[in-house]
C-alpha positions in Angstrom: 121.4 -132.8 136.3 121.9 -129.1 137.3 123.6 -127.1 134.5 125.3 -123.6 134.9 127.5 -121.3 133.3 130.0 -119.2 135.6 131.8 -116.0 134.8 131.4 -112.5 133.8 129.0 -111.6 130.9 130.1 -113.3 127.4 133.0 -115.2 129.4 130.8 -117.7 131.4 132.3 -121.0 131.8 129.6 -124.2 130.8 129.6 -126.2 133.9 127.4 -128.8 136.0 126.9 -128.9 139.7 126.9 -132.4 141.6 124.7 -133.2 144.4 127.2 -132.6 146.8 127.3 -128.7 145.7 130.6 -129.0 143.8 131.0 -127.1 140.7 132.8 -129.3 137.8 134.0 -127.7 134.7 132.4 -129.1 131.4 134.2 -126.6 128.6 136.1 -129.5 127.5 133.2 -131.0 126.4 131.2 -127.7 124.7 132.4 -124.2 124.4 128.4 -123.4 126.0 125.2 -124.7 126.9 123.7 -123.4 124.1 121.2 -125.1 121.6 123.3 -126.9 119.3 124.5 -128.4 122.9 121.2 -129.3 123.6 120.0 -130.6 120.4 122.9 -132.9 119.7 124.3 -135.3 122.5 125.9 -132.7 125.3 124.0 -133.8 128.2 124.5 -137.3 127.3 128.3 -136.1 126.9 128.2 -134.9 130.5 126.3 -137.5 132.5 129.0 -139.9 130.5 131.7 -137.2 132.1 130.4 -137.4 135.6 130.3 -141.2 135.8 133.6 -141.3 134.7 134.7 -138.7 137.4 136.8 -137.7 134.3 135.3 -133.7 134.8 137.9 -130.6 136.7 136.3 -128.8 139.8 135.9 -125.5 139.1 136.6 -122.8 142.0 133.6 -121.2 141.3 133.6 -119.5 144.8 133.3 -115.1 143.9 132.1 -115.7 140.3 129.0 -114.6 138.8 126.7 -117.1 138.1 125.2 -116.7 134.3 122.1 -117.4 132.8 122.2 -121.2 132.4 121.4 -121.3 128.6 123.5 -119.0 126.5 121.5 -115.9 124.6 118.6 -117.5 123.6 117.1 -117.1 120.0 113.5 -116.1 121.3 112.0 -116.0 124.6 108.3 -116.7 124.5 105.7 -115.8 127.3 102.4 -117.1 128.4 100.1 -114.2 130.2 97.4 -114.7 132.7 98.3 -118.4 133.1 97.4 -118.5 136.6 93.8 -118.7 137.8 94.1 -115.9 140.8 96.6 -114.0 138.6 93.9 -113.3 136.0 91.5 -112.3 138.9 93.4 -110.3 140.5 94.1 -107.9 137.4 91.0 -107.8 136.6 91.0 -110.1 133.2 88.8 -112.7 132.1 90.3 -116.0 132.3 91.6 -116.7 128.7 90.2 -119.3 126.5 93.2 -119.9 125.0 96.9 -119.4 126.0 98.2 -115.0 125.6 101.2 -114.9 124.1 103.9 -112.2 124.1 107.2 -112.3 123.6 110.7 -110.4 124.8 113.6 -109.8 123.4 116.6 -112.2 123.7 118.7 -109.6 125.2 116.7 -109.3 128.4 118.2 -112.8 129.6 120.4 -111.8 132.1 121.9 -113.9 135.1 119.9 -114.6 138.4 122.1 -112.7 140.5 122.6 -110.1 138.3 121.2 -106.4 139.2 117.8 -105.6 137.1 117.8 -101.8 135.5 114.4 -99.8 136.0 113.4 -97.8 132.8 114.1 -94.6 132.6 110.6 -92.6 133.2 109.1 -96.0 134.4 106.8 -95.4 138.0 105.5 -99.3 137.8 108.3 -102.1 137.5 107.0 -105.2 138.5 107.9 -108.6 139.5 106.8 -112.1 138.0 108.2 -115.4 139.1 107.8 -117.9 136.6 108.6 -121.4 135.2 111.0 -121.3 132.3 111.1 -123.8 130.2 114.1 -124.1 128.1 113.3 -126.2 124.6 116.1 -129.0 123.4 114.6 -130.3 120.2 112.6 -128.4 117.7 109.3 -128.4 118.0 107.0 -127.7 114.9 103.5 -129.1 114.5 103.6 -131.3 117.4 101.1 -134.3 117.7 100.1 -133.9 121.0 100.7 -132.1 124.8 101.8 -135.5 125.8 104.9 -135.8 123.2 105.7 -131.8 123.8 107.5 -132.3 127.0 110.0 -134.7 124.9 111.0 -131.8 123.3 111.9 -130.0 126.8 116.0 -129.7 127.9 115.2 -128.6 131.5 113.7 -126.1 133.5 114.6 -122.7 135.4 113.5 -120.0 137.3 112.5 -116.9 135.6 111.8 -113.5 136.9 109.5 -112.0 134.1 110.2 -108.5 135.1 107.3 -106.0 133.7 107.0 -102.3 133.2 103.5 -102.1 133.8 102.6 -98.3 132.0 104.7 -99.5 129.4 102.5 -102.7 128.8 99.2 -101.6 128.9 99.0 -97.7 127.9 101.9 -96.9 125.7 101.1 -99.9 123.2 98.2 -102.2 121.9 101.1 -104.9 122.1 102.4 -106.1 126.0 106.4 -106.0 124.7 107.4 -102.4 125.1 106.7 -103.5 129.2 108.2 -106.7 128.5 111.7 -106.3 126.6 113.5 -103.4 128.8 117.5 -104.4 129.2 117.5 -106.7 131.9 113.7 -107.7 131.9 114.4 -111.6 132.2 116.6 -113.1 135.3 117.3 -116.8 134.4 118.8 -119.6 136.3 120.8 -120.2 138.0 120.4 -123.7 137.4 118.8 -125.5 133.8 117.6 -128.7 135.5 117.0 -131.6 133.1 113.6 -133.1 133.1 114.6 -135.9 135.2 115.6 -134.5 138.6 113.3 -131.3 138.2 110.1 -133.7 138.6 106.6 -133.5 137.5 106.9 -129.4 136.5 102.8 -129.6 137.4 103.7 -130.0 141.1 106.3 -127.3 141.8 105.7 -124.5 144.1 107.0 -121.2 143.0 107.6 -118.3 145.4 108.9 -114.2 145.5 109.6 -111.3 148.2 110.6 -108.2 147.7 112.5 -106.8 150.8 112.1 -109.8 153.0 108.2 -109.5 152.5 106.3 -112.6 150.8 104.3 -111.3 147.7 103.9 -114.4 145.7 103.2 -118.1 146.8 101.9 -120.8 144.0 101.9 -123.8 142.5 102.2 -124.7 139.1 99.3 -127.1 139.9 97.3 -124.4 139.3 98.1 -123.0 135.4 95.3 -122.7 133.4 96.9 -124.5 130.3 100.0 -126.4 131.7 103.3 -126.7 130.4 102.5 -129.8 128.0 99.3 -127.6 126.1 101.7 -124.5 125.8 104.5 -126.2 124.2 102.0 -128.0 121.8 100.0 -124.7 121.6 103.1 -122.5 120.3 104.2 -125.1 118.2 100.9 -124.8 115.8 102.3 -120.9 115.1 105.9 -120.8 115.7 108.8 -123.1 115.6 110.5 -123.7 118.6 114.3 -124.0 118.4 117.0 -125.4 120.8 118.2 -123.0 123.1 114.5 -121.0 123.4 112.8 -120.1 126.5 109.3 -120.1 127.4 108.3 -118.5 130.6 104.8 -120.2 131.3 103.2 -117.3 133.5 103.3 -116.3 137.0 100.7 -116.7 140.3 98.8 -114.1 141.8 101.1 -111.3 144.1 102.3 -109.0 141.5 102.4 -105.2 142.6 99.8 -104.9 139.5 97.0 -106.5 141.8 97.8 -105.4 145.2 96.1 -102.4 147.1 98.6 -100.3 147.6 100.3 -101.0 144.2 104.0 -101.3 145.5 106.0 -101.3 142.2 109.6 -101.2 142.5 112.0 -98.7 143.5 116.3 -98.4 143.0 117.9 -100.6 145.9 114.5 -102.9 146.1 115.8 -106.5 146.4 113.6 -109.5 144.9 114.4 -112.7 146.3 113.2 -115.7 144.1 112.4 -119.9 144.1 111.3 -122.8 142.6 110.9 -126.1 143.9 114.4 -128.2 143.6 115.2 -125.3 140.7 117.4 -123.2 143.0 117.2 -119.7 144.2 117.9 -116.1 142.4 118.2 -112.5 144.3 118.3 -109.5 142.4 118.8 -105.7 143.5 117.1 -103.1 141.2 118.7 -100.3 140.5 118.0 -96.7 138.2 119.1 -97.4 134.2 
C-alpha cells in the first residue's frame, strides 16, 4: 500500500494511492498518518476501506504532495553506511553503525523547494532509504524481529551542509538540521509491496546529470542490524524516521566538488518507492 498526505503545509489530507494511480481520500478513517495511526490498526483500517471500495477519490491533481508521515518525533541517521561512500570521503569503514540525528522540523515534502543556509558554500545531496517505525522498538531480540517493527519505507533526501558538519562542530547536526534538510516521500510504502529493502536500487541527479547510482545491497550494516542497533540506546517510537545512509556520488567526494547553488534541481528515486524533485533556492 502506498500512503500519502496531500495539501498545503499543516493542511495535508491522509490518503492512499491505488495501483491504477488514483488518489482515494482516507480522513474519514484518521485525521493523519501519523504514529498513533501506525501503531494502532490504521492500515488495517484502510486495506479494510479499499476492499470495500467504500474510500472518496480525491482530485489531487495541482496539490502539494506532503511528507507521507506527519512531523515525526525524531529523525535518526546512519553515516558512512555505504561501502564506496566511506571511500570516497576519505573515512575508514565503521565498525559499528554512526549515528546522528536531525531535527524533526527538517521533514519537509518531496516536491517541496530545499532552502540553502545562509553563509553556506557546500550544500550537498544524499539519497537515502527512510525507514519509517510503526511499533516501538526498545531492546529488541534480534535484526530478524526489527523489521516487524517497520510501517513502510520512503525516499529520503538527507540534505547536508558540509562546512557546517565537519568544521563548525565536533557533532555532524549543525550540517544536518538546517530548515528544510530532509525531503520525504512522497509515498510511505508498507513492507509488503516495497519488497526485500536489501535489493532496492537508489538513484540522484542534479541538473539532469547522474551523481549517484546504488543499491541497498551494498550497506555496511543493513536495515535489520540498524533498527536492532538503535534500539539498544534509544527507543524508537511510531511515527520516527531513520534514514539508513546514502551511496557514493555526493558533491563531498567528487573532484571538482559541485555543491549546490539557488535554482539547482535534484531529481530523486527509489525502486517501486516513487520519485521526488526539488529546486534549491537562497534562505
Amino acid at each position: 500500500m502506498k500512503l500519502l498526505r496531500v495539501g498545503a503545509p499543516g493542511l495535508e489530507t491522509p490518503a492512499v494511492r491505488t495501483d491504477d494511480g488514483r488518489i482515494l481520500d482516507i480522513s474519514g478513517l484518521t485525521a493523519d498518518i501519523d504514529g498513533k495511526f501506525l501503531a494502532g490498526d490504521g492500515v488495517q483500517r484502510v486495506r479494510a476501506a479499499l476492499a470495500a471500495g467504500s474510500l472518496p477519490e480525491l482530485d489531487a491533481s495541482g496539490l502539494r504532495i506532503g511528507p507521507p508521515v506527519a512531523r515525526p518525533g525524531k529523525v535518526v541517521c546512519i553515516g558512512l553506511n555505504y561501502r564506496d561512500h566511506a571511500e570516497e570521503t576519505g573515512a575508514a569503514i565503521p565498525p559499528r553503525p554512526v549515528v546522528f540525528m536531525k531535527a524533526p522540523y527538517t521533514v519537509v515534502g518531496p516536491n517541496d523547494t530545499v532552502l540553502i543556509p545562509r553563509g553556506s558554500t557546500r550544500t550537498d545531496w544524499e539519497v537515502e532509504l527512510a525507514v519509517v517505525i510503526g511499533r516501538e522498538a526498545r531492546y529488541l531480540e534480534s535484526p530478524e524481529a526489527a523489521l516487524e517493527h517497520v510501517a513502510g519505507y520512503a525516499v529520503s533526501n538527507d540534505v547536508s551542509e558540509r562546512e557546517f558538519q565537519l568544521e563548525r562542530s565536533a557533532q555532524w547536526d549543525l550540517g544536518k538540521s538546517c530548515e528544510t534538510f530532509n525531503p520525504l516521500g512522497p509515498w510511505l510504502v508498507t513492507p509488503d509491496e516495497a519488497g526485500d529493502p536489501g535489493k532496492l536500487g537508489l538513484r540522484l541527479s542534479v541538473n539532469g546529470v547522474s551523481r549517484q547510482d546504488g543499491n541497498t545491497s551494498n550497506l555496511i550494516f543493513d536495515i535489520g542490524h540498524v533498527l536492532w542497533y538503535l534500539s539498544q540506546h534509544m527507543v524508537l517510537e511510531p511515527g520516527d524516521v531513520v534514514n539508513t545512509g546514502t551511496p557514493a556520488g555526493v558533491a563531498l567526494g567528487l573532484p571538482d566538488n559541485p555543491y549546490l547553488r539557488p535554482g539547482d534541481v535534484v531529481e530523486l528515486e527509489i525502486d517501486g518507492l516513487g520519485t521526488a524533485r526539488q529546486v534549491f533556492a537562497a534562505a
